[in-house]
Phi, psi and omega in degrees: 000140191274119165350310172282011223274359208281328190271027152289159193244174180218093174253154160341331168280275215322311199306319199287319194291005164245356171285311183309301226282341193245336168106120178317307197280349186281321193270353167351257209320287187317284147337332136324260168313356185245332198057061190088003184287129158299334200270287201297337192281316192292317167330303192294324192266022182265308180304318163300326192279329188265334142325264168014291190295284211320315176280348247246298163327290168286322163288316162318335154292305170296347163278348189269300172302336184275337189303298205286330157295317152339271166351275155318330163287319156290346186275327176285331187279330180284339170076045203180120135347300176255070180280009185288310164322337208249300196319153187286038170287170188275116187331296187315325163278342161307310194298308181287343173283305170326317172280304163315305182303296178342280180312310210278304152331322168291319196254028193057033181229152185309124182269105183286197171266322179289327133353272185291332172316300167326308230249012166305110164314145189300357205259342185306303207281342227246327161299337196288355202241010156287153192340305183319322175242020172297321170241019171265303201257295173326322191282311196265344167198338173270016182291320159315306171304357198211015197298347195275321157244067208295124202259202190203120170296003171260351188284294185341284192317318168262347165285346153263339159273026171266155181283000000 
C-alpha cells in the first residue's frame, strides 16, 4: 500500500467505484464486520491486505519446508525422486503432479523432480496427510517427515486444514 494512502477520501465516487472493482461478494464478510460502513468495510479489507503481506513470508516458508520435508522423506523411502510415480496415490493427487509436470512443460523448461515439488499445490502436500493415506503412506513413511517433533498424523492433518 502506497504511504499516502491514508489522505485518500472516501466519497461516494471512489467508495461505489471499489465497491464495483472488488466486487460485492468480495466485500461481504467486511461489510459485515462494519455493519454497513462502506469507508470502514474498505478500511478493513485494507487492513487484511497488510495483515496479509506481513504473513505472507512465514507461510511461504512454512510451505517450502512441509513441501521439502516430504519430499525428502519420500524420495528416501521410495528410494527415487519421483517418488510420486511409484507411491500409492490417489487419482486426484495423480492428477495435480500431471498439472504440475503440464504447467512446467507450457513454460518451456525442463521438467525436474524439483520443479515438479515447487510447483505442486499446498492442498497437494496437505492431502498426503490425510485419512485416505494414513496406512498406505503415513504409517510406512511420513511419519518420518516430523522425526524432530513426532506428531499423529491426525494431530498434522488438522492443523494444515486449519483456517
Amino acid at each position: 500500500m502506497a504511504a499516502n494512502q491514508s489522505n485518500f477520501v472516501y466519497d461516494q465516487g471512489p467508495l461505489n467505484a471499489l465497491e464495483r472493482a472488488l466486487s460485492v461478494e468480495r466485500l461481504s464478510p467486511y461489510l459485515d464486520l462494519a455493519e454497513g460502513d462502506r469507508k470502514y468495510a474498505i478500511h478493513l479489507y485494507e487492513w487484511n491486505t497488510k495483515v496479509s503481506e506481513a504473513l505472507y513470508g512465514i507461510v511461504q516458508g512454512f510451505e517450502v519446508c512441509l513441501r521439502n520435508a516430504i519430499h525428502e522423506t519420500l524420495t528416501a523411502s521410495f528410494k527415487c525422486d519421483t517418488w510420486w510415480d511409484h507411491a500409492p496415490l490417489e487419482a486426484e493427487q495423480k492428477k495435480q503432479v500431471d498439472q504440475a509436470r503440464q504447467r512446467i512443460i507450457d513454460d518451456g523448461r525442463e521438467v525436474t523432480s524439483g520443479r515438479i515439488v515447487a510447483e505442486l499445490m499446498f492442498g497437494f502436500w496437505t492431502a498426503l496427510s490425510g485419512t485416505i493415506y494414513a496406512q498406505t503412506l503415513w504409517d510406512h513413511h511420513l511419519h518420518k517427515a516430523f522425526r524432530e517433533v513426532p506428531l499423529k498424523r491426525k494431530t498434522v492433518a488438522k492443523r494444515l486444514e486449519e483456517d
